[in-house]
N, C-alpha and C positions, 0 to 999 in steps of 0.2 A: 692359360698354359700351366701345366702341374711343371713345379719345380722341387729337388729335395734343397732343404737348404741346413745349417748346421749352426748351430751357436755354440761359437767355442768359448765364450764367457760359461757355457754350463757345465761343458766338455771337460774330464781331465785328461784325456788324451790317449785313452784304454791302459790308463796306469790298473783302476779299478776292476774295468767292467771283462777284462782279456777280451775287450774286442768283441761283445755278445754281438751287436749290428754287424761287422762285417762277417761273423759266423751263421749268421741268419741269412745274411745275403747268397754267399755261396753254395749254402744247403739247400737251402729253398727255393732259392731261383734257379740258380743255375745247376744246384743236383750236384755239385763237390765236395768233399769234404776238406777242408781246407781254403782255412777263410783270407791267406794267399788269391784265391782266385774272386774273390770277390768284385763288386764295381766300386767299391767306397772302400775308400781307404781312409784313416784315422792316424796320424800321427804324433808323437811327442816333440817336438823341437829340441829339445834336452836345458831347455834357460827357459821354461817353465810355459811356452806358449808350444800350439799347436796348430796343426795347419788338415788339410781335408784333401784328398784328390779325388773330385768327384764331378757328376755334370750335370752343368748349369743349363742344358737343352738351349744353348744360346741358337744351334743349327746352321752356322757358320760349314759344318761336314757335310751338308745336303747338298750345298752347289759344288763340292768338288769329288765328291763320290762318281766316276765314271761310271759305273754297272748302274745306277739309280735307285742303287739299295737300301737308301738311305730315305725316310721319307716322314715328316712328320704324323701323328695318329691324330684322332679326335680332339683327345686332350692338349694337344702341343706338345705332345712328348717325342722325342727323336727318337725311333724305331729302326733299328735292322732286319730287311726283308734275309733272311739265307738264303734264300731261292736265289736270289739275284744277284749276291756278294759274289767275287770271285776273288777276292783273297791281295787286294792290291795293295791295301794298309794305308792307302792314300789319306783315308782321315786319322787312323793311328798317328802319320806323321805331320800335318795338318793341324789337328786339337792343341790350341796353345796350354790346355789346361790338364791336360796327358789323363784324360776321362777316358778315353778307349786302353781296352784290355785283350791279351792275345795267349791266349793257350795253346801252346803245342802240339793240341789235340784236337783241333779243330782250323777249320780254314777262315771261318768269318769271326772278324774280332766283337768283342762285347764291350757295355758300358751300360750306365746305374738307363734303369726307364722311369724314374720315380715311382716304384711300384709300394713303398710304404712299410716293405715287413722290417729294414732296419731302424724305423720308428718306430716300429713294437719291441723291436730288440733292446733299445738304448734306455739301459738303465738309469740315465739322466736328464729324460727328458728334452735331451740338446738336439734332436734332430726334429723336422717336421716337412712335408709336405703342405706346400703354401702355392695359390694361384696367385701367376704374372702374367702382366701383358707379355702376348710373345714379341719380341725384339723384331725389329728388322735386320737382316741381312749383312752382313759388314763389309763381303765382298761381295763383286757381280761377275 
């Protein structure tokens, strides 16, 4: 399973980079300008650590998605069908790790699919796409 994952030992916490990764994210994937809407968040803590809000493809959202729009891909990556979403936010309020994202502008929420380009972004190296087993379930 493709996971992104973050070392914040590399990270300074977009003190540097203004954030190039999650300006990439939003442009590129999702076609916004405003790296606000992005799926990966980077932040400073302000007492010199930093933290991430981003997903872990744990899939814990696939059993509670009523519409079944939620469905892993090849890779084991947690995918949102749109066809299928009807906007209930069930996983939005669900994700203990607040990885889903909701735009105003749209009815189906978003979140990171490991796709890579904010590890071409990161000017520090601190991000990467790494394979894990994919996890079992945590609820049935």
């Amino acid at each position: 399973m493709r996971q992104l994952r973050i070392d914040l030992t590399k990270c300074n916490h977009g003190r540097d980079c203004a954030h190039e990764c999650e300006t990439a994210c939003a442009t590129k994937v999702f076609k916004v300008d405003d790296p606000k809407m992005a799926a990966l968040h980077i932040r400073d803590n302000g007492d010199g650590t930093g933290s991430t809000i981003l997903c872990d493809q744990c899939g814990d959202c696939v059993v509670v998605c009523p519409a079944e729009a939620l469905k892993r891909n090849k890779l084991g990556v947690v995918m949102i069908n749109k066809s299928l979403c009807v906007g209930c936010y069930m996983c939005i309020g669900f994700c203990e790790k607040d990885a889903f994202e909701r735009n105003p502008d749209w009815v189906e929420p978003y979140k990171c699919t490991s796709c890579g380009i904010c590890v071409k972004a990161c000017p520090h190296a601190a991000l990467e796409i790494v394979d894990v087993p994919e996890p079992a379930y945590r609820i049935v």
